[in-house]
N, C-alpha and C positions, 0 to 999 in steps of 0.2 A: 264349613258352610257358613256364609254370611248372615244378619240378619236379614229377614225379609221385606221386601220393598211392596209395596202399596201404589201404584200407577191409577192415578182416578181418570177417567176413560168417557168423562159426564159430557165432556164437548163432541168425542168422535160422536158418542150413540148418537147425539143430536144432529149430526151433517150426513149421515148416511145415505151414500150414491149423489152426493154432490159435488163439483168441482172442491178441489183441495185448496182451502187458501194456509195464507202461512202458519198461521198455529195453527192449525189443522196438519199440518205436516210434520208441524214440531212436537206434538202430542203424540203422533205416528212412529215417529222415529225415536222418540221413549218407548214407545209397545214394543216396536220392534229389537233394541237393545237391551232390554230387561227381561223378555223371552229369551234371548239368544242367550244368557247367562244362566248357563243349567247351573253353574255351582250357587247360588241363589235363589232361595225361593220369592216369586213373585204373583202378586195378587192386582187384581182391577176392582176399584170402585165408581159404581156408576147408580147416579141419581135418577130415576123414571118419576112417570108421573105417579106410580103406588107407592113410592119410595124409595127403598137400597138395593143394591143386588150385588152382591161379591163373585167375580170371576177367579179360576185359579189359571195360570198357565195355557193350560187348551184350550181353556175359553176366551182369554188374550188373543193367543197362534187362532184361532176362527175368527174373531174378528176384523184380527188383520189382514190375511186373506181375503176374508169380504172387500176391505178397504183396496187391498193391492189389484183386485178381477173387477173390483166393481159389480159385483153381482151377492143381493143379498135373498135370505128367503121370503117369501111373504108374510106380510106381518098379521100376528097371533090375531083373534078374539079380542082382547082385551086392548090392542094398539086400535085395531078398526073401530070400537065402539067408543074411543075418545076424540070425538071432532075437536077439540082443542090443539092437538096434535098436529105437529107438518107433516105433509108426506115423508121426510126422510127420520123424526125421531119416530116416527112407526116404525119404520124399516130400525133404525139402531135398537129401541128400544124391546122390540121383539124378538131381537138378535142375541142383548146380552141375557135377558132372561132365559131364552131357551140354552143356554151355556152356564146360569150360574149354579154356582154351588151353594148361596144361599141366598134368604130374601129378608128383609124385613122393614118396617111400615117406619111414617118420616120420623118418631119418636121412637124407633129401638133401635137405632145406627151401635148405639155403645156395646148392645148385647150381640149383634150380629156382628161387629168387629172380634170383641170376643172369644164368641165360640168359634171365628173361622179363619181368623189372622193369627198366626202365632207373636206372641208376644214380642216387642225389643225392634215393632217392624218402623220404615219410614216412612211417610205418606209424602208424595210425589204429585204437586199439583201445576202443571204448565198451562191448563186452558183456559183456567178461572171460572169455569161453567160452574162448578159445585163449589166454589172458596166463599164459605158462610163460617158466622163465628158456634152454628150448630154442630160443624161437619168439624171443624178444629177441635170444639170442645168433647167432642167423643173420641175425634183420636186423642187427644190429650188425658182421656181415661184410662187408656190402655196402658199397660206397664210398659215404662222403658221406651213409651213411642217417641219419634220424631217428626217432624214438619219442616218441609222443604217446598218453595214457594219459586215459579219463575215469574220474573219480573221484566217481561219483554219491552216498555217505555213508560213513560208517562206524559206521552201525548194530551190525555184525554184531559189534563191538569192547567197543561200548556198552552193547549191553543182548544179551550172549550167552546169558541164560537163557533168551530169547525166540525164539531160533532153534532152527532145527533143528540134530540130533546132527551135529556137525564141519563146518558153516559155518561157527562163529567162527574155527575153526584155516584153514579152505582159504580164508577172507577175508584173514586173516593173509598167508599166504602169497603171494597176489596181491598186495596189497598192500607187502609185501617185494620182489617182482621190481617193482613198478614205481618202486617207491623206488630201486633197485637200475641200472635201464636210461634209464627216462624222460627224454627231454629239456625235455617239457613235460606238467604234469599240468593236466588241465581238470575245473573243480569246475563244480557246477549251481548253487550260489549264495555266499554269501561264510560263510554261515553251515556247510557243508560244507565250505568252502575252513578254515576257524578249527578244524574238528576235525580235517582231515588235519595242520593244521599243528602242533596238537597233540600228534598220534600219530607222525609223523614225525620233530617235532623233536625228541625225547626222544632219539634217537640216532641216530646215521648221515648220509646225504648228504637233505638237503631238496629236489626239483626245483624249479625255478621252476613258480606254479602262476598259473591265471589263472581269471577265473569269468564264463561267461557262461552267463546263467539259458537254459534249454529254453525253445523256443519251444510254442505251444500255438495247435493246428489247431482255432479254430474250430466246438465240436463239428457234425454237423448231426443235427438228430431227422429219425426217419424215424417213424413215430407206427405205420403197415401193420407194422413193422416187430417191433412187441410182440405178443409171442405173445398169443392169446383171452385172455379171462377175467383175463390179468395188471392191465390197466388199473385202478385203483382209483376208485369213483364217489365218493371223498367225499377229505378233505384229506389228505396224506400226504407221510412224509418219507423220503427215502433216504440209505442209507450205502453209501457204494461201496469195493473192495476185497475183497483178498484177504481170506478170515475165518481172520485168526493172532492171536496177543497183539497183538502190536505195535498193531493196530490197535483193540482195545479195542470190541469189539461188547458184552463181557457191561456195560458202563456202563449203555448202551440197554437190552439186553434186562432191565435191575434195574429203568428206571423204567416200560417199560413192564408189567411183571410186574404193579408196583403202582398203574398208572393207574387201573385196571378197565372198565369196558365203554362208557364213553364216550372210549376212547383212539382217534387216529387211525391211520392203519395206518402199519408202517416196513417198506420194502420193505430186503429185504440183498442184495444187486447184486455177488454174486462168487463164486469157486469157494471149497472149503474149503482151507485152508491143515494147518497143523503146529503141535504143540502146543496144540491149544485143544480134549480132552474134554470138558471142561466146558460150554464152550459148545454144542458139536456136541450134547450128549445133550440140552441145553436146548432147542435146534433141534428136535432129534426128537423131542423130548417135545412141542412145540409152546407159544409164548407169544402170547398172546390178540393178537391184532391184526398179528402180524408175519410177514411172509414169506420166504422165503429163493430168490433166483432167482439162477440161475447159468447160464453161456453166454450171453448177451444180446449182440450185436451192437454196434456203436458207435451205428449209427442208434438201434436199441431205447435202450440207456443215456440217449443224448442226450435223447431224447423224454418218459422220463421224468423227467428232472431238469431239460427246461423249466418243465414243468408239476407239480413238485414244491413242498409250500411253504417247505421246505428241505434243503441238503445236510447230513448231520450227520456231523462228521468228529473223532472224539474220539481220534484218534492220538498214542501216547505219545512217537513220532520219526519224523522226518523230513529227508532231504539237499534235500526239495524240495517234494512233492507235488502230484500231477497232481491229482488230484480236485475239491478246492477253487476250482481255476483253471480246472476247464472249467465249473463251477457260476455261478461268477462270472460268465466269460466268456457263459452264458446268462443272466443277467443274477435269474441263482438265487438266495435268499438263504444264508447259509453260516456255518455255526457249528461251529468248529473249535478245538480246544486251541490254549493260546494258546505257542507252538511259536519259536523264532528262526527258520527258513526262510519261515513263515507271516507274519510281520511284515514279514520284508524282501521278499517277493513280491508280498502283496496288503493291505496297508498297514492302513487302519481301513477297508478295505472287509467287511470278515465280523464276525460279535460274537465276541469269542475267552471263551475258559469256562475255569477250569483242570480237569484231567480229574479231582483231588481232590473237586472238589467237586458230590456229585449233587445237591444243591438247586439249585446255579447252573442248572445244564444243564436238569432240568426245569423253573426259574422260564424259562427264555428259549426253551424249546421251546412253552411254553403259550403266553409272549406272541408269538411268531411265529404260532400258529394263531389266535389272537383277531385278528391284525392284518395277516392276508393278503391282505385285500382293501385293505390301504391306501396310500401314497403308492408309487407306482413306484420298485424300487433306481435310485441313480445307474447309468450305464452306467460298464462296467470294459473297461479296454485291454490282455489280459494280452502277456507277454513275445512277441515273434514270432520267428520261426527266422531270419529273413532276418538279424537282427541278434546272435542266437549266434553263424552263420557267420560275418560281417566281425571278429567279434572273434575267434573261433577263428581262422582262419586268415591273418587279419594276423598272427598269434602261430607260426607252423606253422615 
């Protein structure tokens, strides 16, 4: 039997019955692979507003569940009478509670690890919701413990005018405690591994880092699954993501602006983000042939970016990105800035564009509509999770 791993769970409780964004999935599919290892003991830590609460095992397998049905119980007493609370960490946070196997208050973390973690265990942090230098320094009490840190980018570093007010500084800061604790930092590709090392080595202690790319589920279209009247009867292309700078919607919306009335339609496949007026009023103002849908299901999403005649992915950065690789992986076609995570992921499989240049993008979006009916994409193998895990945890 291995040591025991420690999976902190501080983000799911917090998004409970919400659309899944990507750490949200990446935190999911640690629950899920750390349950499915019975020779293993494995434990959940999760931060509520009273404090700590340790999950064992079955309390993980229920969570996830909830996460996989989407249907959680009604939340307790004590979530109802915290109006500070979202609707969804009521729902998480009443969840893990009623599953844990222990509790304790924001100053006995050291004593409830303790009496309920056995000894020599690893602490497993990918969603940053609880990565505080209080929660390191009490596992760092326990005998023998470990600290294991994912380090999905560093965006928030890089292009800080594109984020929202004081994420650069609280990315900072995370990113200081795990520089700070970590025994091992895990990057999502080498191209994120080259800018932590970057940021890191400029001063201080460097962890050992390792990169094993996310795995990617496959999407499945559920087609019943798109709401009425969404379905479009003629060619169309989708851009998926949250609608922030970063990911550069107003590109699109300039060339569709001046297509004119023979344009096909761009479906926008995401909630609204931060910082982007401009775009939003463009949105609301309405541009001829585009729509904007948000809340869509994985089935709905999948369905239409089978049957889409491409992804279009005009992102100014990325540690990684999902998008492109479940487009591929339906064997979509995909045109994406030409990106270092995008090259070392999906190779010459997509046309890459520079996001500088809107001639390019509209010369390759037209020839993609002229030539949708022609030779079938190769088939694409993207990353699988089975083989994140062997490499994460031969490393743990």
């Amino acid at each position: 039997m291995g040591s025991a791993r420690l999976i902190d769970v501080s983000r799911l409780a917090s998004r409970a019955g919400q659309v899944a964004t990507g750490v949200d999935r990446v935190e999911l599919a640690y629950l899920q692979a750390l349950t499915a290892d019975g020779a293993t003991p494995v434990y959940g830590l999760c931060r509520t507003a009273l404090g700590f609460v340790i999950l064992d095992r079955l309390g993980l397998l229920a969570l996830g569940q909830c996460f996989a049905t989407r249907e959680f119980p009604r939340p307790d007493l004590l979530s109802r009478l915290n109006r500070r609370l979202t609707p969804a960490a009521r729902l998480g946070q009443s969840l893990v509670r009623r599953h844990a196997i222990g509790r304790g208050g924001r100053r006995g973390l050291r004593r409830l690890l303790r009496r309920r973690v056995p000894a020599g265990f690893t602490y497993i942090n990918v969603g940053h919701s609880n990565l505080t230098a209080r929660v390191c320094r009490a596992v760092r009490a326990q005998k023998d413990a470990r600290i294991a840190v994912m380090i999905h980018d560093t965006i928030p570093l890089d292009w800080p005018d594109l984020q929202r007010e004081g994420t650069a500084g609280r990315f900072a800061a995370k990113l200081r405690v795990a520089q700070s604790f970590a025994d091992l930092l895990i990057c999502t590709s080498d191209a994120c591994a080259a800018d932590v090392t970057r940021h890191l080595g400029r001063v201080g202690r460097l962890p050992p880092i390792i990169t094993a790319h996310l795995g990617i589920d496959k999407p499945r279209p559920v087609p019943e699954d798109i709401p009425p009247g969404l379905m479009p009867l003629r060619p169309y292309f989708v851009i998926l993501g949250t609608i922030e700078p970063r990911k550069n919607h107003a590109l699109l919306l300039d060339i569709w602006d001046d297509w004119g009335p023979g344009a096909p339609d761009l479906l926008i496949c995401g909630r609204r983000g931060w910082n982007n007026a401009a775009v939003f009023d463009r949105l609301d103002a309405g541009v001829p042939h585009v729509r904007e849908v948000a809340g869509l299901n994985d089935g709905a999403v999948a369905a239409l970016l089978r049957s889409a005649t491409a992804l279009l992915f005009p992102s100014l950065a990325e540690g990684f990105g999902l998008p492109p690789l479940e487009a591929a992986a339906l064997g979509t076609p995909v045109v994406c800035a030409d990106l270092p995570a995008s090259r070392e992921l999906l190779g010459n499989w997509p046309v890459y564009a520079d996001t500088q240049d809107r001639y390019l993008w509209e010369k390759e979006i037209k020839r993609l509509l002229q030539s949708s009916q022609a030779d079938p994409r190769p088939a694409f193998s993207p990353p699988v999770w089975s083989a994140h895990f062997r490499t994460v945890l031969a490393n743990l």
